[in-house]
C-alpha positions as CSV (number, residue, x, y, z in Angstrom):
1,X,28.1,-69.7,2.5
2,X,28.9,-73.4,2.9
3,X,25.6,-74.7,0.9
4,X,25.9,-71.9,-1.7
5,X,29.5,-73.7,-2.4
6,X,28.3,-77.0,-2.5
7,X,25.4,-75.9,-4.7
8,X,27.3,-73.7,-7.0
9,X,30.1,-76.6,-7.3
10,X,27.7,-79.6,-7.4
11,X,26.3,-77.6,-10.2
12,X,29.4,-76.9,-12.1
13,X,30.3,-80.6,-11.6
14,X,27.1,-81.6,-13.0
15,X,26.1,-79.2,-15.7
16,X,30.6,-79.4,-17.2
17,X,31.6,-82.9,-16.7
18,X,28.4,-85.5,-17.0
19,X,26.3,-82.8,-18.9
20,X,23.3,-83.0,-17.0
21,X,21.0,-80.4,-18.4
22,X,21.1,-76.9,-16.7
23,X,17.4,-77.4,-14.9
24,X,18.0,-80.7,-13.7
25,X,21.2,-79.9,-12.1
26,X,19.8,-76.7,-10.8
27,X,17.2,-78.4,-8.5
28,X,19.7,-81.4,-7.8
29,X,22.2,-78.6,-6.6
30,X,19.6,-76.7,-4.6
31,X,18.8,-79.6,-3.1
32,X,22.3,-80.6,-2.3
33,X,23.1,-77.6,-0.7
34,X,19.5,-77.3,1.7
35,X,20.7,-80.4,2.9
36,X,23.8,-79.1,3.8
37,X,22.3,-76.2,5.6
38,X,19.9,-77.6,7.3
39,X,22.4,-79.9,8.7
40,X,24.4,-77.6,9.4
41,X,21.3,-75.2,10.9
42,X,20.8,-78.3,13.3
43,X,24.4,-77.9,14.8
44,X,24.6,-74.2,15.3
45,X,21.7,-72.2,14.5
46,X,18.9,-73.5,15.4
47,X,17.8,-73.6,19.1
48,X,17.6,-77.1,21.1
49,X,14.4,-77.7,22.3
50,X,12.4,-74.8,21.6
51,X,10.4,-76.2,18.8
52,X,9.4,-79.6,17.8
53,X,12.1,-81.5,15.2
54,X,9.3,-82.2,12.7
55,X,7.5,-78.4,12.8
56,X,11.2,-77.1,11.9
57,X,11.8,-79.6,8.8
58,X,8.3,-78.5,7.9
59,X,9.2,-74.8,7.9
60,X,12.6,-75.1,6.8
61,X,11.0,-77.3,4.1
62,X,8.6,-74.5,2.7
63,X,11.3,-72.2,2.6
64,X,13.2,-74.4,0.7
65,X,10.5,-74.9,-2.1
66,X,10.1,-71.4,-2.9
67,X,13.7,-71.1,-2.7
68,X,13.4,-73.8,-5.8
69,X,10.7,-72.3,-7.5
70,X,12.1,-68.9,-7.7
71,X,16.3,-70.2,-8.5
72,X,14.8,-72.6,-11.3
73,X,12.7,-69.4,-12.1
74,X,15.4,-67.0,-12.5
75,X,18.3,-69.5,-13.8
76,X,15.6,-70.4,-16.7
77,X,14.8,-66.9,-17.3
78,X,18.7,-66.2,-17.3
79,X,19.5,-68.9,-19.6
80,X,17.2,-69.3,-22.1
81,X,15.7,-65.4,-22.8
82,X,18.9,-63.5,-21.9
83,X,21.3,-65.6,-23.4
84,X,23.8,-66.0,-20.1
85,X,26.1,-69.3,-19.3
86,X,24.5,-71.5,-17.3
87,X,27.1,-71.5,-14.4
88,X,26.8,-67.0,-14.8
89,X,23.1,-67.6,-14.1
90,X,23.1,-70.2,-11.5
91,X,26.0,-67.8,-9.3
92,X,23.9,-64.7,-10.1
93,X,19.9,-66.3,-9.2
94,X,22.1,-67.7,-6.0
């Protein structure tokens, strides 16, 4: 829940106050909030030891591209064919 927040607010931020288009703050927002729960994956969930650091950035990376793929998808799709706010469609493709 604590990268969803920081991605739907990093959004908001971006998208209502320094206009960055909807698309562009989409990805920076994803990004924004992988970061966060990867970091925050490191500290709680994920288990010391029992895989290598670099295999579970790998993984954790190709989860998080076709988490992009399909948000960017869906907030696009959202936006510009069914005619929802951009902040409606990022919270509901989140």
């Amino acid at each position: 829940a604590s990268g969803a927040v920081v991605e739907l607010g990093l959004y908001t931020l971006l998208v209502s106050f320094f206009s960055v288009h909807y698309l562009t703050a989409n990805i920076l927002s994803i990004i924004t909030g992988i970061l966060v729960n990867y970091l925050i994956s490191q500290k709680w969930v994920f288990e010391s030891g029992r895989y290598q650091p670099r295999a579970e950035f790998l993984a954790f990376c190709v989860v998080s591209a076709i988490t992009i793929v399909f948000n960017q998808t869906i907030v696009w799709l959202l936006v510009d064919y069914a005619g929802l706010h951009s902040v409606l469609a990022k919270i509901t493709a989140t």
